[in-house]
C-alpha positions, 0 to 999 in steps of 0.5 A: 625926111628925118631932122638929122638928114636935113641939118647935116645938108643945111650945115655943108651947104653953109660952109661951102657958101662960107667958102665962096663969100670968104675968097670973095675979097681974096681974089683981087686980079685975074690970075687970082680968079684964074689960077689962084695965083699959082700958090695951090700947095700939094694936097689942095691941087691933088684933091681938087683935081681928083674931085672935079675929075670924078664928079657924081658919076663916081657915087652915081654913074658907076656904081650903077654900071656895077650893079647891073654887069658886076666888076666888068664894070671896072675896066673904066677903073683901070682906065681912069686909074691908068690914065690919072698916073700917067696925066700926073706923071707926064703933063703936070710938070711941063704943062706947069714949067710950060704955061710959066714960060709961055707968056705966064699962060693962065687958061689953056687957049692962052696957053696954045696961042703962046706956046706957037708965039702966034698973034692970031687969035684963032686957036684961042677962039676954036678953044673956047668954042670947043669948051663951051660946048662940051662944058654945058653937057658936062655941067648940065650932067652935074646939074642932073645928078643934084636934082636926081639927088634931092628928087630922091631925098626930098620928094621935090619935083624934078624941076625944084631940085634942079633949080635949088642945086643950080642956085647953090653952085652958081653963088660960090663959083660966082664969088669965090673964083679958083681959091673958092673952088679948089678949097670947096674941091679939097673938102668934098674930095675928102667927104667923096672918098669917106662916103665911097669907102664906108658905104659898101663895108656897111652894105656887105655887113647888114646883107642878109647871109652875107658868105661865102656861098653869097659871093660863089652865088654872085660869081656863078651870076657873072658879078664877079668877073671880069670878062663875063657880066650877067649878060655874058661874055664882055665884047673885046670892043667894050674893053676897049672903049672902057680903057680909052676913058684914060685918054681923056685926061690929057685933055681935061681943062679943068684938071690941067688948070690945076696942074698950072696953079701949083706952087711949083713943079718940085711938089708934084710928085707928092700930088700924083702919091695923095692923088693915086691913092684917092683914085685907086682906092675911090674907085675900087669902092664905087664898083663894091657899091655896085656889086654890094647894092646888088647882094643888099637890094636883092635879098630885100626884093629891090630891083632896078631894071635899067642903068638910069633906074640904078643910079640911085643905089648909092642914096637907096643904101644910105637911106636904108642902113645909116642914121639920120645925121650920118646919112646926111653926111654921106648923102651930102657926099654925093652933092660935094661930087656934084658941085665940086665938078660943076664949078670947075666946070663953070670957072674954065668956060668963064674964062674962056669966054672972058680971057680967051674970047672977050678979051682977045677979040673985043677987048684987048685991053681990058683991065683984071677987075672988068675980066672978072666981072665979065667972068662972074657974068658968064658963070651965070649965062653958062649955068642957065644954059646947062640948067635949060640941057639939065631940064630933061630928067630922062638924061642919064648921068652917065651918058652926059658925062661919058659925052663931055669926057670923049669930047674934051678928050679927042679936042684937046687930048692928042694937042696938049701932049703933042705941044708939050713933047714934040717940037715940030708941032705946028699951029695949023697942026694944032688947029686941025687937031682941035677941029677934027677931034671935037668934030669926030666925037659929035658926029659919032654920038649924033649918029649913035655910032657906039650902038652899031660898032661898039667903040665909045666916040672918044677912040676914034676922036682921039685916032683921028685928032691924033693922025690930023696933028702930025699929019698936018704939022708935018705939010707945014712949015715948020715951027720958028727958031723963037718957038724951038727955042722956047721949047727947048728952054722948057726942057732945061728947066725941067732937067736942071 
């Protein structure tokens, strides 16, 4: 490996563990830890969200979608792109007015057991379950996409590399808290969107005979359409579950924390501008990763025969058409995606466990300093977990995260819409919602249900979750004048 490779990772891992040890002494309570004590300005709450949204998949998992279907493969784009607009510009500022409102909610389980005013600590527990669960998968993909990373890079065994990544995400996060991994996050978005866009530019100017009668090659290959891949007409139940990716953003813990970590309200708009841009064009590049990997790669002779198999055409490209120390910035692009989606990961279910679980069933009146410890403990418990999921080097990046994503988004998705715009929505409705969701997208990816209908699990999840709030919600009694009252109250503040 060249010098100039390894020094570029050595110098980013130094600064993102500087970060971690710098907000050490910053977080001082459990908002802090939390929330960063709502003091998040416009462009660190756009670019972390973004960051932690996207995770390796962005540099990995989709690139590689494209290199064997073309830009097919981008009606997960538009899904994702559609659905950011809409999360920033619905859910982020009444989620933030709301959470303030509601008891200075700092988690959402807290935020849903005090939207229906309920002493009942069951909805809190539910939530923490369903965040647990699906943030191993989520993590554990993240700790894949490191260890494939440095396996590709280094030539370590797969083991090794798993360990080393785990190691250096586990230490911020465990340090730092939410300062730590928002400003990590803001870097790494920031390095994420430079090596996505400089990559494919490169691999289109060094492709051999690249031209017009290249692209007209690739077209008549099926690559460059929409509806028709390599293997033939795209199914309508594919363009379907692709769009559905969008839905998973209204039930994203990690991103609506940072919704409710904004200093105010008022600066959301420019969030959801610097956001849009990132995602839009972010996006775009990692299907031309694809789509240019393949030109590049073929006219050399490299092929990958399987999804798995391409996720590396990313590092394969670097690798081939840039120097040492350049390469080991853009490489190290693909680590920032890695760990600024993992330690979000890890920051929510800590809280979780701690805010939501430990001290709503065991300890209720634990003070800031012993949550925070307990937060910092589980951060380690949850990553030896994922670590032990991540141990399978045959898991796909794409498939553990496409699992969380339906999972989160069924669980939660339909809830938190509904209790930010409906008034009559009930506790019970709420629960049956959560359970329901969660429930449908495990028994749906148990019984690999995609392969025989074609439809991704979070489609029928949120369906399901979404007829199971109203529904039940509508057969029960109907929501306190105190609850009304609240929610009217958050309607105002919103219009003044």
């Amino acid at each position: 490996m060249n010098i100039g490779t390894i020094a570029a990772f050595v110098l980013y891992m130094a600064l993102m563990l500087g970060i971690g040890v710098y907000f050490f002494s910053k977080s001082k309570n459990i908002s802090d830890y939390f929330l960063g004590g709502r003091q998040l300005g416009s462009w660190v709450t756009a670019l972390s969200a973004q960051a932690s949204d996207m995770s390796g998949w962005l540099l990995m998992g989709l690139p590689a979608a494209a290199y064997m279907s073309g830009i097919s493969a981008g009606w997960i784009a538009i899904g994702l792109g559609v659905g950011t607009y809409l999360n920033w510009k619905i859910v982020a500022s009444r989620l933030r007015r709301y959470t303030e409102v509601s008891g200075d909610s700092i988690t959402i389980p807290e935020y849903l057991q005090n939207r229906f005013q309920s002493k009942s600590t069951v909805v809190r527990s539910i939530c923490a379950v369903i965040i647990f669960v699906f943030f191993l998968i989520y993590t554990a993909s993240a700790f894949n996409a490191g260890a494939t990373l440095f396996e590709h890079l280094f030539g370590w065994d797969y083991t090794m590399a798993l360990t080393v990544g785990a190691v250096i995400i586990i230490a911020y996060t465990f340090l730092g808290g939410f300062f730590a991994v928002c400003w990590t996050d803001f870097i790494q978005g920031m390095m994420m969107f430079v090596a996505i866009v400089v990559v494919p530019i490169v691999a289109m100017v060094q492709t051999p005979g690249f031209s017009v009668a290249l692209l007209e090659d690739l077209g008549g290959q099926g690559f460059l359409s929409m509806v028709r891949g390599p293997e033939g007409s795209v199914p309508m139940t594919t363009i379907i579950s692709s769009l559905a990716w969008g839905l998973g953003y209204f039930g994203m813990p990690h991103i609506l924390t940072r919704f409710m970590a904004i200093k105010s309200s008022d600066l959301i708009k420019k969030s959801r501008i610097i956001a849009m841009v990132w995602v839009a064009i972010s996006l775009t590049a990692a299907v031309a990763v694809g789509v240019f990997g393949h030109a590049y790669l073929s006219s050399i002779g490299v092929a990958y025969e399987s999804s798995k198999a391409a996720e590396v055409v990313f590092m394969d490209l670097v690798t081939r058409l840039t120097p040492g120390f350049i390469a080991g910035v853009l490489l190290s692009a693909i680590m920032a995606a890695v760990m600024s989606t993992a330690d979000s990961q890890l920051l929510v279910t800590a809280s979780a466990v701690s805010n939501d679980f430990y001290k709503a069933l065991f300890r209720k009146n634990a003070s800031d300093k012993e949550l925070m410890w307990v937060s910092r403990g589980a951060v380690i418990a949850i990553a030896v977990v994922a670590y032990i999921i991540a141990l399978d080097p045959n898991n796909s990046v794409m498939g553990l995260v496409s699992y969380a994503w339906a999972g989160f988004g069924a669980a939660f998705g339909p809830v938190i819409l509904l209790s930010l715009f409906w008034k009559r929505m009930t506790l019970t409705g709420a629960v049956a919602g959560m359970v329901s969701g969660g429930v449908t997208v495990l028994i749906w990816e148990s019984l690999k249900l995609e392969a025989a209908t074609g439809l991704y699990s979070l489609v029928p999840g949120f369906a399901i979750a979404l007829a199971l709030v109203i529904v039940v919600s509508l057969l029960t009694k109907a929501p306190s004048e105190e609850v009304v009252s609240q929610f009217e109250a958050v309607k105002k503040t919103e219009l003044a």
